[in-house]
N, C-alpha and C positions, 0 to 999 in steps of 0.2 A: 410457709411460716411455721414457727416452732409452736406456737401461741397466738391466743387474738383474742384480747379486751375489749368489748365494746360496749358502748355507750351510747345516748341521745338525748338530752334533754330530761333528764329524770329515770331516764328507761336503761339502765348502764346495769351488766351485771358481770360477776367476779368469772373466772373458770370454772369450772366443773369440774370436781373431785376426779374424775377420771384424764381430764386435762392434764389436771395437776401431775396425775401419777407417771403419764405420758413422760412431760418434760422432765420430773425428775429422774424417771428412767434413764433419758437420753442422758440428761446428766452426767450418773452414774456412769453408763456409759461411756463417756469419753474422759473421766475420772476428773469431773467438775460438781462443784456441791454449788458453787456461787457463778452469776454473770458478769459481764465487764461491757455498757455500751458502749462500740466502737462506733456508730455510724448513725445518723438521723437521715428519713425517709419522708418528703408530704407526695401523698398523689392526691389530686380530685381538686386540687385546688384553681379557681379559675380567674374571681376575682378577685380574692382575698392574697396576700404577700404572705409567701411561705415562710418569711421570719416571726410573723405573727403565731402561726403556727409552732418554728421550732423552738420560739421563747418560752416556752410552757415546756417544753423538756430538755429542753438545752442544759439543764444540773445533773440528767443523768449521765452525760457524757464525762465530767470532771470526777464522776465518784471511781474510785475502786470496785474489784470485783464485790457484787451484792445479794445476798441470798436472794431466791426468785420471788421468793413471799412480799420483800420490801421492794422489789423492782416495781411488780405487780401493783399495789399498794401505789407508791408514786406514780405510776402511767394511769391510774385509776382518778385520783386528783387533778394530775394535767390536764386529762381530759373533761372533769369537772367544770376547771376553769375556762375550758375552750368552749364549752357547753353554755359557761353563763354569760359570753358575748353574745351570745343571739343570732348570730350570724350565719351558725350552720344548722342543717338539720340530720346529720350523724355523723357522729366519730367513732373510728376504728383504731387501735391502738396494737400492731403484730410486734411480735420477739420473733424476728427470723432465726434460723438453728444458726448455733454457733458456728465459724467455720474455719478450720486449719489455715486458710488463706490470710487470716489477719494475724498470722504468727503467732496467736495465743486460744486457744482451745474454751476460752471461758468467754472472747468475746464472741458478744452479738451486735447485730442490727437493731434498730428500731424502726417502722414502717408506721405512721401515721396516715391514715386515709380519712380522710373530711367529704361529705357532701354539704354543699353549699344552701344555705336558704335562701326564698327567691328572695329577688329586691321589694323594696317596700312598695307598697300597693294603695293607691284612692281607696277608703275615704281616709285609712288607719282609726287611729281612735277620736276622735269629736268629744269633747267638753262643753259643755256648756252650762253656767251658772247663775242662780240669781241671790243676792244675798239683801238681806233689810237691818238698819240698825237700831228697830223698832221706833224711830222718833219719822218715821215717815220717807228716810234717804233710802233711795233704792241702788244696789251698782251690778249690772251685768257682767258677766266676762264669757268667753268663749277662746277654745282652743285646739290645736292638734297636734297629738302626738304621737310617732312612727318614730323605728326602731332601724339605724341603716339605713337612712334616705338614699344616700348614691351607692349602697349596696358594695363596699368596696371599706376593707381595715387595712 
């Protein structure tokens, strides 16, 4: 991989200066200032439906070639959102190198790797409440709430 964003649940951070300078190098290199994604990528995915997955990036595909700054930036979001289903427990986001193979020098890959979080687990969370509406009425409730019961989007 050319790049590799990653994220988890809060814990996501940008490339490193020296990354950056990396890719733009390679850039320069093959006399490309901007990307073009040609291809979407899930691995690690088990029970989850990898359209769920490529819904979250499936707009990079339709855009034109785009600086790598704002590539970045939108792989950084999609994975945000794949983060606030609750489902997995870390995303990976790669820009494979560009390759003469797709007839254009500016396209890339995108590679999405997901670890999955386990399925939902006895007890989850337990409620239980008791409320008065001070004239002597009393009303209980109780309840439970898990997140992916059959572990599967």
């Amino acid at each position: 991989p050319l790049l590799c964003v990653m994220g988890s649940s809060g814990n996501s951070h940008s490339p490193t200066a020296p990354d950056m300078e990396r890719v733009e190098a390679f850039l320069r290199e093959h006399g490309a200032s901007k990307v073009k994604v040609h291809g979407l990528r899930v691995k690690g995915n088990a029970r989850t439906k990898a359209h769920i997955v490529l819904r979250e990036f499936h707009h990079l595909k339709s855009r034109g070639p785009t600086p790598l700054t704002d590539l970045l930036g939108e792989l950084e979001q999609a994975k945000e959102r794949l983060d606030a289903l609750g489902v997995f427990r870390h995303v990976e986001a790669f820009v494979d190198t560009p390759t003469p193979s797709h007839g254009d020098k500016t396209a890339c890959d995108v590679t999405v790797k997901v670890e999955e979080a386990p399925r939902a687990s006895w007890p989850g969370a337990w409620k239980i409440g008791v409320d008065t509406d001070g004239r002597g009425k009393m009303e209980t409730t109780a309840s439970w709430q898990t997140r992916n019961i059959f572990g599967r989007v």
